[in-house]
PATIKE-667555 format. One record per residue (C-alpha): residue in one letter; x, y, z; residue number from 1. Coordinates in steps of 0.5 Angstrom, whole numbers. Example, Ala and Ser with C-alpha at 12.3 -4.5 7.8 and 13.67 -1.06 7.14 Angstrom:
# residues 2
[pt 'A',[25,-9,16],1]
[pt 'S',[27,-2,14],2]
//
This chain:
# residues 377
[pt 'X',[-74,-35,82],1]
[pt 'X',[-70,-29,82],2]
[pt 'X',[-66,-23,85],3]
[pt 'X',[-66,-15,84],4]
[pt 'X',[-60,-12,88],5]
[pt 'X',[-60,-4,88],6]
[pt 'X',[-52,-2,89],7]
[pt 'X',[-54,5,94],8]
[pt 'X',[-47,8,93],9]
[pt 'X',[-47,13,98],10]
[pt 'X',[-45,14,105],11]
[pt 'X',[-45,19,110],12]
[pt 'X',[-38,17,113],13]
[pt 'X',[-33,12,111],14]
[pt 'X',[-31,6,115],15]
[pt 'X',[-25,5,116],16]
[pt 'X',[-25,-3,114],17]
[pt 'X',[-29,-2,108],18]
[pt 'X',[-27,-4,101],19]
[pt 'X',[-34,-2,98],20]
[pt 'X',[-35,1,92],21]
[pt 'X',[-38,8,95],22]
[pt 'X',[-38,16,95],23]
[pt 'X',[-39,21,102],24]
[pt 'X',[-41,27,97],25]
[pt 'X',[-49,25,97],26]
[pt 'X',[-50,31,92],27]
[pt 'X',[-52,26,87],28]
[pt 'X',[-56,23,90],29]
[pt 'X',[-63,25,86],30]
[pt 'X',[-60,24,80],31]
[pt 'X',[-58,16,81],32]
[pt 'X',[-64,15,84],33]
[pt 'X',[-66,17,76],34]
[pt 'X',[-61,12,73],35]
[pt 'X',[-62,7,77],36]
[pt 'X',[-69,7,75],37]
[pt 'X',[-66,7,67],38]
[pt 'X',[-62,1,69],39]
[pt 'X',[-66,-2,72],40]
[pt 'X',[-72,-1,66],41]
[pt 'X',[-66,-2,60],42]
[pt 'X',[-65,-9,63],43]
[pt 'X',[-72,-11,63],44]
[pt 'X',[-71,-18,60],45]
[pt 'X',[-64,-20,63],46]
[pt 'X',[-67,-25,68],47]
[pt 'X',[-71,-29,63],48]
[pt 'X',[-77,-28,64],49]
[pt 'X',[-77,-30,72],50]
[pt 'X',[-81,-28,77],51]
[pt 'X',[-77,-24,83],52]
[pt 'X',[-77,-27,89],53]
[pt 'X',[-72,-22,93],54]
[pt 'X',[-70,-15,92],55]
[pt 'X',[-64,-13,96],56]
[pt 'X',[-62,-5,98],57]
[pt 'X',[-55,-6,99],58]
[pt 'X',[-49,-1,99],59]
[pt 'X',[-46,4,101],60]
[pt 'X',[-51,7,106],61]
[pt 'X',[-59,5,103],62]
[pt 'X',[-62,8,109],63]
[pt 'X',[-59,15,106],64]
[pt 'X',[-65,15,102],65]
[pt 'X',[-72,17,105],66]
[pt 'X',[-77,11,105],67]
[pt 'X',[-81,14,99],68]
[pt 'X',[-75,14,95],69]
[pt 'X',[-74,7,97],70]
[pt 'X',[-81,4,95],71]
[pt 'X',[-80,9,88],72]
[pt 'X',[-74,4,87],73]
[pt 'X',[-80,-2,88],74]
[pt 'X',[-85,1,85],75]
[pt 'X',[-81,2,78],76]
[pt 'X',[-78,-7,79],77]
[pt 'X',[-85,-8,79],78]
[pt 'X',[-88,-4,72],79]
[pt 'X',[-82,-9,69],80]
[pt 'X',[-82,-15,73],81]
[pt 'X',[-87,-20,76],82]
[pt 'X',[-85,-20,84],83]
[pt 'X',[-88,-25,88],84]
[pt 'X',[-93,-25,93],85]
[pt 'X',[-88,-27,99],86]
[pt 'X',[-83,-23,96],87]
[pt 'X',[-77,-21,101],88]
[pt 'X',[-75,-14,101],89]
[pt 'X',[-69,-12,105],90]
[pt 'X',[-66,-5,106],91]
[pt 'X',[-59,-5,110],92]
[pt 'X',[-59,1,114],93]
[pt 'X',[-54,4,119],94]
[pt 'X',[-58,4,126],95]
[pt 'X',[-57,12,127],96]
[pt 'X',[-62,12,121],97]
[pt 'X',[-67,8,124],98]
[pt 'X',[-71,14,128],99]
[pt 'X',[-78,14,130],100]
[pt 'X',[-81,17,123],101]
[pt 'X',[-75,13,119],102]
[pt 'X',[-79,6,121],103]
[pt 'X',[-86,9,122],104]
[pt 'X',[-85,11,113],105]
[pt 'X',[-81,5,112],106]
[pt 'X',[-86,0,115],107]
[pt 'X',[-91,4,111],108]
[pt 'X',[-86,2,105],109]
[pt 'X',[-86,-5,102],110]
[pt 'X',[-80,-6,105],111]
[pt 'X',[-81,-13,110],112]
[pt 'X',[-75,-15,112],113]
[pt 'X',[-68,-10,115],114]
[pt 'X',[-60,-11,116],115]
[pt 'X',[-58,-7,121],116]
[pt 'X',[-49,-5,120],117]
[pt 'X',[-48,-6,128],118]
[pt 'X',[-41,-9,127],119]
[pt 'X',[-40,-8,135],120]
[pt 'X',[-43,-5,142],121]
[pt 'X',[-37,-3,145],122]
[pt 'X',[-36,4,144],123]
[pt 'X',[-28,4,143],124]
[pt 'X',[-29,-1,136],125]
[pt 'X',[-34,3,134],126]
[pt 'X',[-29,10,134],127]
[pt 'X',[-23,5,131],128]
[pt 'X',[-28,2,125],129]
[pt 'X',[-30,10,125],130]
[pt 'X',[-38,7,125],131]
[pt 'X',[-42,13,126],132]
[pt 'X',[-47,10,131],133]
[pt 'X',[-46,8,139],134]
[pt 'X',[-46,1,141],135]
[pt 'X',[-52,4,145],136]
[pt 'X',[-56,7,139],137]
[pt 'X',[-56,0,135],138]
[pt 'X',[-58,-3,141],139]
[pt 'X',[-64,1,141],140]
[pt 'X',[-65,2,133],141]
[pt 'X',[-66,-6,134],142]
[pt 'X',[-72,-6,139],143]
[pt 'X',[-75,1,136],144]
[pt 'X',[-74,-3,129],145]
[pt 'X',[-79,-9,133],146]
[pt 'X',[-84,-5,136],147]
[pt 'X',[-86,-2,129],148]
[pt 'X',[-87,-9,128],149]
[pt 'X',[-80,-11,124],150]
[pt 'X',[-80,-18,126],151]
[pt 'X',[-75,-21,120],152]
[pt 'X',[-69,-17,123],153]
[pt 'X',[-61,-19,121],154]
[pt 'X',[-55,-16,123],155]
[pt 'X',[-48,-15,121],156]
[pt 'X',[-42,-16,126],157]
[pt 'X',[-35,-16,125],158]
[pt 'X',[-30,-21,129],159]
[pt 'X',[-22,-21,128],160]
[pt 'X',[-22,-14,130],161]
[pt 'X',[-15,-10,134],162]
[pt 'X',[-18,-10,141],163]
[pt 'X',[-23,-14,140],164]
[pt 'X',[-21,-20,146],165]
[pt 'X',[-25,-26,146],166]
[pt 'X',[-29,-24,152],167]
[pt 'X',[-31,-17,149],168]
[pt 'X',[-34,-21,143],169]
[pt 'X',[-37,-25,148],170]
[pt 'X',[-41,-19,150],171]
[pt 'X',[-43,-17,143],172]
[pt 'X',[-46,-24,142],173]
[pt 'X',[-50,-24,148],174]
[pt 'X',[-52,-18,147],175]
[pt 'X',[-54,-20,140],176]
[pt 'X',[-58,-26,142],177]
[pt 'X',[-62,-21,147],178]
[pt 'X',[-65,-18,142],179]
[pt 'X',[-69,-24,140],180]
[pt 'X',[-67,-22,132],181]
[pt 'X',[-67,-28,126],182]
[pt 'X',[-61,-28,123],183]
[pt 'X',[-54,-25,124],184]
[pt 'X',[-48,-24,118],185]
[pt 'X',[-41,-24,121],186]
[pt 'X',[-34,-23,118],187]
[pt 'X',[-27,-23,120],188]
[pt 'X',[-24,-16,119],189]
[pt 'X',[-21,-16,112],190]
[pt 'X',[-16,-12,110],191]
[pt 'X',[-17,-11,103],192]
[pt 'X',[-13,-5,99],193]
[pt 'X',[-15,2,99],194]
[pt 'X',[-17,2,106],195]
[pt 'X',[-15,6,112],196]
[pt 'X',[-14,0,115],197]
[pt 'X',[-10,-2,111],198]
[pt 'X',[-5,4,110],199]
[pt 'X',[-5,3,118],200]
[pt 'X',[-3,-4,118],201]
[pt 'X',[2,-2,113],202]
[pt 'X',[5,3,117],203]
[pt 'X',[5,-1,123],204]
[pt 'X',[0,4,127],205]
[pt 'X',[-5,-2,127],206]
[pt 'X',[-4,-10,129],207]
[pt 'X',[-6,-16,126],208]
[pt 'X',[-11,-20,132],209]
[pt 'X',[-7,-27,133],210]
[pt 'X',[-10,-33,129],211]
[pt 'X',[-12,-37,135],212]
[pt 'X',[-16,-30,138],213]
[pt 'X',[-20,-30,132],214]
[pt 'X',[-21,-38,131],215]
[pt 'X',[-23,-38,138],216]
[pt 'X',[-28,-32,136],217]
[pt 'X',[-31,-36,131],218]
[pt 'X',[-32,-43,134],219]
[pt 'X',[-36,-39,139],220]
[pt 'X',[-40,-35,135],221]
[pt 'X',[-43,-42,132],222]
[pt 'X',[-43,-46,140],223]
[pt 'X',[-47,-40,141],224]
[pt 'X',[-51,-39,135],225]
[pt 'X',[-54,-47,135],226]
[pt 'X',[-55,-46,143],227]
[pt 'X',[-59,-40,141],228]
[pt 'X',[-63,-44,135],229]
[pt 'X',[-60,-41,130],230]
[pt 'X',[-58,-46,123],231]
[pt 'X',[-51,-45,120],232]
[pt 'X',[-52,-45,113],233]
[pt 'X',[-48,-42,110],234]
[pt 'X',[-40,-40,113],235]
[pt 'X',[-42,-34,114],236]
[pt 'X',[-48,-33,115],237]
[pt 'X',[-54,-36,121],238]
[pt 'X',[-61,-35,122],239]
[pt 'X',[-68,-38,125],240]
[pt 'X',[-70,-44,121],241]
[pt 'X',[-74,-42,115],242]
[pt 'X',[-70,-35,114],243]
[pt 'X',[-64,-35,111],244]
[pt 'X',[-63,-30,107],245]
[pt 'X',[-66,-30,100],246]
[pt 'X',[-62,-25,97],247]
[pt 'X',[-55,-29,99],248]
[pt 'X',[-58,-36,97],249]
[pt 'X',[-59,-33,91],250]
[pt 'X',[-51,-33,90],251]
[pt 'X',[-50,-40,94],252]
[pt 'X',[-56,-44,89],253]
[pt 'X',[-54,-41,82],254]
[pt 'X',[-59,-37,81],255]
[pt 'X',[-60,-32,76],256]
[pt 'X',[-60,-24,80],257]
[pt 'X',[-59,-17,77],258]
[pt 'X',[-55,-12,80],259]
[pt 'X',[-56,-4,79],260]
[pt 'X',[-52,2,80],261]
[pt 'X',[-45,3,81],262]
[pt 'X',[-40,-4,82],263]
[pt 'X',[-47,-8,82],264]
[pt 'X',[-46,-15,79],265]
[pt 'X',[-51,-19,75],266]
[pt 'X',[-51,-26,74],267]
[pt 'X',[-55,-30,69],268]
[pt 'X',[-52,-38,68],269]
[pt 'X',[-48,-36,63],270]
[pt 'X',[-45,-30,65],271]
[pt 'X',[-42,-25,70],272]
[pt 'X',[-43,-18,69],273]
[pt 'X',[-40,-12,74],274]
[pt 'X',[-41,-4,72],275]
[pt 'X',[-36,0,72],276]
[pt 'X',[-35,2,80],277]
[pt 'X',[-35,10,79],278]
[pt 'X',[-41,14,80],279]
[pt 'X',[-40,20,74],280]
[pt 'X',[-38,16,69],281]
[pt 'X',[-44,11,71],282]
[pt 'X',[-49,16,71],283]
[pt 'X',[-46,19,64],284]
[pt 'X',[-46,13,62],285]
[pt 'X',[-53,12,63],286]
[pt 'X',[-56,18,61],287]
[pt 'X',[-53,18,54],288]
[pt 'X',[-54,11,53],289]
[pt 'X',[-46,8,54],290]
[pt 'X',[-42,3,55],291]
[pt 'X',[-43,2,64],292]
[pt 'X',[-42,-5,64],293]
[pt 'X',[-36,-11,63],294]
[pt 'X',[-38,-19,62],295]
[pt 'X',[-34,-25,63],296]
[pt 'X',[-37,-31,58],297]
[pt 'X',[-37,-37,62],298]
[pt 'X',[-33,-43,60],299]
[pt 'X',[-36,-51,62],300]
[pt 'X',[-30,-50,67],301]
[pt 'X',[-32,-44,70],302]
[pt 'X',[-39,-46,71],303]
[pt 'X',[-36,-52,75],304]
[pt 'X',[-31,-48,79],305]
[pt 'X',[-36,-44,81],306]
[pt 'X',[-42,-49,84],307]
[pt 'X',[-35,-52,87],308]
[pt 'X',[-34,-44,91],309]
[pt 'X',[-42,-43,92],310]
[pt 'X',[-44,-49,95],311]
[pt 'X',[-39,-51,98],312]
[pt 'X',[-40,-46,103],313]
[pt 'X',[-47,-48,105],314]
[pt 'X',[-50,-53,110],315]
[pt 'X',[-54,-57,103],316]
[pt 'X',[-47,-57,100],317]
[pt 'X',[-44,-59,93],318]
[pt 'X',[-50,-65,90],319]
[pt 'X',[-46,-71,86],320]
[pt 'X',[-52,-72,83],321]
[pt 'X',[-52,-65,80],322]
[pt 'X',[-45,-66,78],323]
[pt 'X',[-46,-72,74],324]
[pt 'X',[-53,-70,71],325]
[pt 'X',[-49,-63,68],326]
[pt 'X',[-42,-63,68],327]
[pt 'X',[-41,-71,66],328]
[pt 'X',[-37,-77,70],329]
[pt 'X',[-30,-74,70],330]
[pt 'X',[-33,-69,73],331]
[pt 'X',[-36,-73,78],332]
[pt 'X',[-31,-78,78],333]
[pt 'X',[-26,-71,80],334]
[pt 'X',[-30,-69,86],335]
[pt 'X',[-31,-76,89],336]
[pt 'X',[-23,-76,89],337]
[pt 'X',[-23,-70,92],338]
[pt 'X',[-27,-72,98],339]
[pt 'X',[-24,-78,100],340]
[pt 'X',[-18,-75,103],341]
[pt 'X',[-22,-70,107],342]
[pt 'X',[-27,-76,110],343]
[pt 'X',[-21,-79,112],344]
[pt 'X',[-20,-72,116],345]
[pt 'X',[-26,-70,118],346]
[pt 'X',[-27,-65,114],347]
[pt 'X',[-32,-67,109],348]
[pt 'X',[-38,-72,111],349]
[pt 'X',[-42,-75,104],350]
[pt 'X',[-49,-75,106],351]
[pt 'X',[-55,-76,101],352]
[pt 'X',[-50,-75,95],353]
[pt 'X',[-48,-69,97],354]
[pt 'X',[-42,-66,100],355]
[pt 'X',[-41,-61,106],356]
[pt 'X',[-36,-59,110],357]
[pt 'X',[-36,-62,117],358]
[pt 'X',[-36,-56,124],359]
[pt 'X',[-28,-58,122],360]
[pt 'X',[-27,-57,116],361]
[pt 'X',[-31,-50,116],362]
[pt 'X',[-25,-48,119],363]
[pt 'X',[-21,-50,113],364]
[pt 'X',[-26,-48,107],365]
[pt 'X',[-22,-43,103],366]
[pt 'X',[-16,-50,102],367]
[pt 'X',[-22,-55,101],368]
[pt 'X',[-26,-51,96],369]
[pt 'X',[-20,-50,92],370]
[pt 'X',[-18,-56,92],371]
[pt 'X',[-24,-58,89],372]
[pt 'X',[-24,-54,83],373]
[pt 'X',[-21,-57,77],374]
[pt 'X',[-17,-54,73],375]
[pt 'X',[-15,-55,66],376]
[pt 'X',[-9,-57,63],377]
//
């Protein structure tokens, strides 16, 4: 089984925290829709022949473009590709794009699945991230987005925030968990390069939130989420039992998966492939037949360090008996090493030959995962 990833590089503002490759000038919008439909047709045979078991619209803003639009994108993966029947279709939308006649036309659609960019409730988070919806809006997108029968709805929040104390962020989750959703994705601020944020922290305009405020949003975030019955099965990442995200665990179990558009990522076990993160020169590219795309071959090692990063980060863990079975006894050998120091700290537990980070270690992942890597000498 594989995924297809649409990459819709297109917002109608820009948020000040985000590092995504995207584009606020929406003129372009008709003819990307026609590159990526020749993307997707001029890679046809990349997944090997594999049924397509997820489609994901992720961006930028997918829900700039009309429910039709979107489903043209569907209708093109299904001439090239075989989808499965119980196939998950996500579209990531802003919630001040999920109106009445939104919803109505998308449920029409063969979309079955939403992930709704609320990031906060508080209104004064919102103006700061210069999000472009109310903490009253994406409330309400949530409950409209149910009554037109949406019943596998994720949402993003973000933690670590200036501001952000540890009580405002216990009144999002509540507020989260009221809304009766199935899966949450949340992430700690990143200041990465290039954003405004960044450019603020820099000139001292922003400041860091202290290191125990955001360790004590997280350890929250996880007590709450397994009250609520919610699986930990991934850093990141918590839903309903049976309703991971498909399109996520695609990355966390290896499997292959075609990225399309602008800055998309494709993967299919031997390699690694990213297009180029521009939007003309993607579309020139395209319509001429270029080059639009670079790839990184990878090595025995890289494999290995590679299920080391993606595993790790999931409730299922890094299997030993995978290790063995396709990287070798030294390789087993290393990461049983490995484990031994972090057994003895609590941070990692073995169980049922594999190795997973304890609720302690999760705290500590980024340190655990690197020392498992190997690395050549």
């Amino acid at each position: 089984m594989s995924g297809i990833y649409f990459h819709i590089p297109f917002c109608k503002q820009l948020c000040h925290y985000c590092a995504f490759h995207k584009s606020i000038s929406l003129q372009a919008k008709e003819r990307m829709l026609i590159c990526l439909k020749k993307e997707l047709k001029n890679r046809k045979d990349y997944l090997k022949g594999e049924n397509i078991d997820s489609i994901y619209f992720g961006g930028g803003t997918p829900s700039v473009y009309s429910p039709t639009e979107i489903q043209s994108l569907i209708d093109e993966v299904a001439l090239h590709f075989t989808i499965n029947k119980d196939v998950e279709i996500t579209l990531e939308a802003n919630p001040d794009d999920l109106n009445r006649d939104y919803l109505k036309a998308l449920k029409e659609s063969s979309v079955n699945r939403l992930s709704v960019g609320i990031q906060s409730f508080h209104d004064e988070d919102l103006i700061l991230m210069n999000r472009r919806h109310t903490g009253q809006q994406a409330y309400d997108a949530i409950k409209r987005a149910q009554a037109y029968g949406f019943d596998n709805i994720s949402v993003d929040q973000i933690y670590g925030v200036p501001g952000l104390t540890v009580e405002k962020w216990e009144e999002n989750l509540k507020k989260v968990f009221e809304l009766n959703i199935q899966h949450i994705s949340s992430y700690h601020l990143m200041y990465d390069p290039n954003t405004v944020f960044t450019h603020k922290l820099k000139k001292g305009i922003l400041k860091e939130v202290e290191e125990e405020v955001s360790l004590a949003q997280y350890k929250h975030l996880i007590s709450e989420a397994q009250k609520h019955g919610f699986v930990h099965y991934e850093i990141s990442n918590f839903s309903k039992p049976g309703l991971e995200s498909r399109h996520n665990s695609n990355y966390w179990k290896q499997k292959m998966y075609l990225g399309l558009g602008p800055s998309a990522h494709s993967y299919n076990i031997n390699r690694r492939e990213w297009n180029v993160s521009d939007n003309l020169k993607y579309m020139n590219a395209i319509e001429k037949g270029g080059e639009y795309s670079e790839y990184e071959e990878l090595s025995f090692n890289d494999k290995f360090n590679d299920y080391v990063l993606t595993s790790l980060r999931t409730m299922w863990g890094l299997n030993l008996d995978i290790i063995k079975k396709e990287f070798g006894e030294s390789y087993h050998k290393h990461c049983l090493e490995k484990a031994d120091k972090y057994i003895q700290s609590n941070d990692v537990r073995i169980e049922n030959s594999h190795i997973i980070l304890t609720d302690k270690g999760v705290f500590i992942s980024n340190d655990v995962m690197s020392d498992f890597f190997f690395i050549e000498e």
